[in-house]
N, C-alpha and C positions, 0 to 999 in steps of 0.2 A: 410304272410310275408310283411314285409310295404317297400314302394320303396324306399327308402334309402338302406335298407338291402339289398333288389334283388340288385340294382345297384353297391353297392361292391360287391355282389359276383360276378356277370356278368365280371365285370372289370378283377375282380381275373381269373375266368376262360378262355376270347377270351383276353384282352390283346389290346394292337393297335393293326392291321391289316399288316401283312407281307411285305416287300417291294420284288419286284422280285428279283430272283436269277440274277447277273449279273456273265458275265463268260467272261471275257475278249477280246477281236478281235474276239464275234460273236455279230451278230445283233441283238437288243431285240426288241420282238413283242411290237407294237403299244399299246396305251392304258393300265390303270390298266387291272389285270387279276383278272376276275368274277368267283366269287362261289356262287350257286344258291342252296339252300337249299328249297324243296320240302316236303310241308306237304298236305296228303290228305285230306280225308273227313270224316265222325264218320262213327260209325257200320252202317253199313255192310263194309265200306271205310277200303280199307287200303295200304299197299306198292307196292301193284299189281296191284292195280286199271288204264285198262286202257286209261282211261281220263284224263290220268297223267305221263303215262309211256311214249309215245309220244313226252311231252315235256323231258322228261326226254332224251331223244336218241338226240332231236336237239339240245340239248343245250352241251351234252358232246358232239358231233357232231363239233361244233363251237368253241371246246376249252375249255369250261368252265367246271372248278368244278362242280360239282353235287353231291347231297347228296338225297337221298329218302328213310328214315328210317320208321319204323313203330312204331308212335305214340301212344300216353296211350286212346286216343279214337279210336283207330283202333277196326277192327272186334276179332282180336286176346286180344286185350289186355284192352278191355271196362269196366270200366271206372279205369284205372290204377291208385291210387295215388289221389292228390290234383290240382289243376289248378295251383298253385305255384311248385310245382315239375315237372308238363311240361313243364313251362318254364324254369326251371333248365335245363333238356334236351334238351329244344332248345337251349340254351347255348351250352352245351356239341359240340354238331353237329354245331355251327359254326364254335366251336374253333378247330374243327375238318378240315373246312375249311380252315381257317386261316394255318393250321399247314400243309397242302397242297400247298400253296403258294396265297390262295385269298387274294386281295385286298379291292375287293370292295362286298361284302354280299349282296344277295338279298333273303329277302325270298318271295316265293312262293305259297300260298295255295289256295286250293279248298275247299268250302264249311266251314266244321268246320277249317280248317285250317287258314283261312281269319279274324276269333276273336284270335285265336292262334298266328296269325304274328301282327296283332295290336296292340293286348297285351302286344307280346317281345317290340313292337316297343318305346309306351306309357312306359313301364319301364326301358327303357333306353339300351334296348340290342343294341349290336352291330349293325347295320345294314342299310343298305347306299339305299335300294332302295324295297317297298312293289308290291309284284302283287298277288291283291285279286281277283279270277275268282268263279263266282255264290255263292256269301256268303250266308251263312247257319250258324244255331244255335242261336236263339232268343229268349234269358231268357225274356226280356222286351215283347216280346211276345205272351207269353204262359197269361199272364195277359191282353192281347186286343183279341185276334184270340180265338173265340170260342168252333174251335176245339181243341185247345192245353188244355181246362181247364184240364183233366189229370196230365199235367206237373205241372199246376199253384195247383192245390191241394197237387202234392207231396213236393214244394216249402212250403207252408204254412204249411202242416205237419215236417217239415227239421225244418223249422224254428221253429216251437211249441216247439219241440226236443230238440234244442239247448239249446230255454229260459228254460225248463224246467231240466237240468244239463244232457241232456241223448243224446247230441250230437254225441259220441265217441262210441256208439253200435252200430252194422253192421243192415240196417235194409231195406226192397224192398221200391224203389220208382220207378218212372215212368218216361220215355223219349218218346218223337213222336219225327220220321225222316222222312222227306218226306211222311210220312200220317203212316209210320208205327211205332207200339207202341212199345218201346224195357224196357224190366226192368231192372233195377238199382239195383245190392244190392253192398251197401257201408254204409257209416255212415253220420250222417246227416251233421257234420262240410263238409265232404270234398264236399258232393251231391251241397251243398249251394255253394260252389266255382266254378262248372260248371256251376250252373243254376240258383241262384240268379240276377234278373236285376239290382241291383243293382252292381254287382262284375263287376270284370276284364275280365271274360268273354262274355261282353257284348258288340258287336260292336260303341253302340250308349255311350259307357261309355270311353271306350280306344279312339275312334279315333280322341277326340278334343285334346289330349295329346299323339299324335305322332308329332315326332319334327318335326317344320314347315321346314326343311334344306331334309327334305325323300322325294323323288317322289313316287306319290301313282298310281297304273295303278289299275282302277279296271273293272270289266267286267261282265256282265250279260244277258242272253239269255231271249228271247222274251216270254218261256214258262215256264220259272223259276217263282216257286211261289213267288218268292218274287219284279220280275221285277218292277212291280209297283209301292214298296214303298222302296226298297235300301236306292236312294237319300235321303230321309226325315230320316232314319230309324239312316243309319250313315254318307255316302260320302257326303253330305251338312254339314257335322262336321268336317271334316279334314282341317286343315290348308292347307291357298292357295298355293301351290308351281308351276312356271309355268311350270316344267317337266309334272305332274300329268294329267292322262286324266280319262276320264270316256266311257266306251264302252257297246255300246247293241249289240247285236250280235242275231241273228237266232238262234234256236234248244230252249235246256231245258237244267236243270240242270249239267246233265253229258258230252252235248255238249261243253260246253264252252272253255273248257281248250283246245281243238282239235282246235275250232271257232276262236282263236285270236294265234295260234301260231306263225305265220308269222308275225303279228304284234308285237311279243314281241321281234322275233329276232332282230327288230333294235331297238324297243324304250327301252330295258333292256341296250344295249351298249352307248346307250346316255343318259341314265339319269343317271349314274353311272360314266360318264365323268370326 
């Protein structure tokens, strides 16, 4: 789908952003009112996860909308679809938001969720403020990391596929998550839309084209494979905005989102200001 196209549909489906319900001779809470859209991490990942559910209680906890659906990369639903038709659904689920009374949209992911909200962001979806926590899924990767060559040969055959008119047959390719091998059967057009490095799903690809006007919170734990190279990989690519912070935090992968809770409860209300 080329972004132009995403971008009216997007428009067509969230709309401006709701203004509060005003009700005469009562007093209206402070501030836009947040909706916080929750996306987990791939298989084994999914709406239950939780290293996710957590945020999810403090934040309905403080008022805010929340949404924590189960995604076309979840453990249920792997690998559902094209990488354009979940961000169609991520659409859906703001607009879903929106029609709740949010103002101001934030999404939230872990893991695979963190190329998924960069994505929405880079093509123009609604959304006023990203928190990326231990980012995960590295098409550009599977081509440097040794271990991933699995993934980088089912890429190269995807792509053989395509050049060769036989994109659109259902056929097994390969994913590694966190060291474990998961198999793929789909067809090779869509395979290529989660796992080509050069696509949309690629952190190092979305996040020079997320609008410089978003604040970006990202976060990553001390024993997260990927601690070492995040910066270089995509957050040295984001446009400067001075809401935007970057955080290392203690534990591993599925710490994280537990690790920065309390910091998100205020920096989510003020960069959405």
């Amino acid at each position: 789908m080329r972004r132009r196209q995403f971008h009216a549909v997007i428009s067509a489906l969230t709309g401006s952003a709701l203004g509060a319900f005003a009700c005469p001779g009562l007093a209206q809470p402070a501030g836009p009112k947040i909706g916080v859209l929750l996306l987990h991490g791939k298989n084994p990942g999914s709406n239950q996860d939780p290293s996710m559910t957590g945020l999810q209680a403090a934040f309905g906890g403080a008022g805010w909308k929340v949404l924590f659906p189960d995604m076309p990369w979840s453990r249920n639903r792997y690998l559902e679809g094209d990488w354009d038709q979940a961000m169609l659904e991520i659409a859906s689920h703001v607009k879903a938001l929106q029609d709740q009374g949010a103002e101001r949209i934030v999404l939230a992911g872990h893991s695979m969720g963190v190329p998924a909200s960069l994505s929405f962001a880079a093509r123009g979806g609604t959304v006023h403020a990203l928190v990326l926590l231990a980012p995960g899924h590295v098409p550009r990767g599977y081509y440097t990391v040794p271990a991933l060559k699995p993934v980088r040969e089912s890429i190269d055959e995807a792509r053989a596929l395509v050049a060769a008119g036989k994109g659109d047959s259902v056929e097994r390719f390969t994913d590694i998550n966190q060291g474990r091998r998961i198999p793929v059967a789909t067809t090779a057009r869509k395979y290529l839309t989660w796992f080509d490095p050069e696509s949309d799903a690629d952190m190092g690809v979305t996040a020079p084209r997320v609008p410089a006007s978003v604040p970006v919170f990202t976060a990553i734990g001390e024993s997260d494979p990927l601690f070492k190279g995040v910066r270089g990989y995509f957050v040295d690519k984001l446009p400067a905005n001075p809401r935007s912070q970057f955080v290392e935090v203690g534990g591993g992968h599925l710490d994280t989102p537990g690790n920065v809770r309390e910091k998100l409860m205020t920096w989510i209300p003020a960069a959405v200001a």
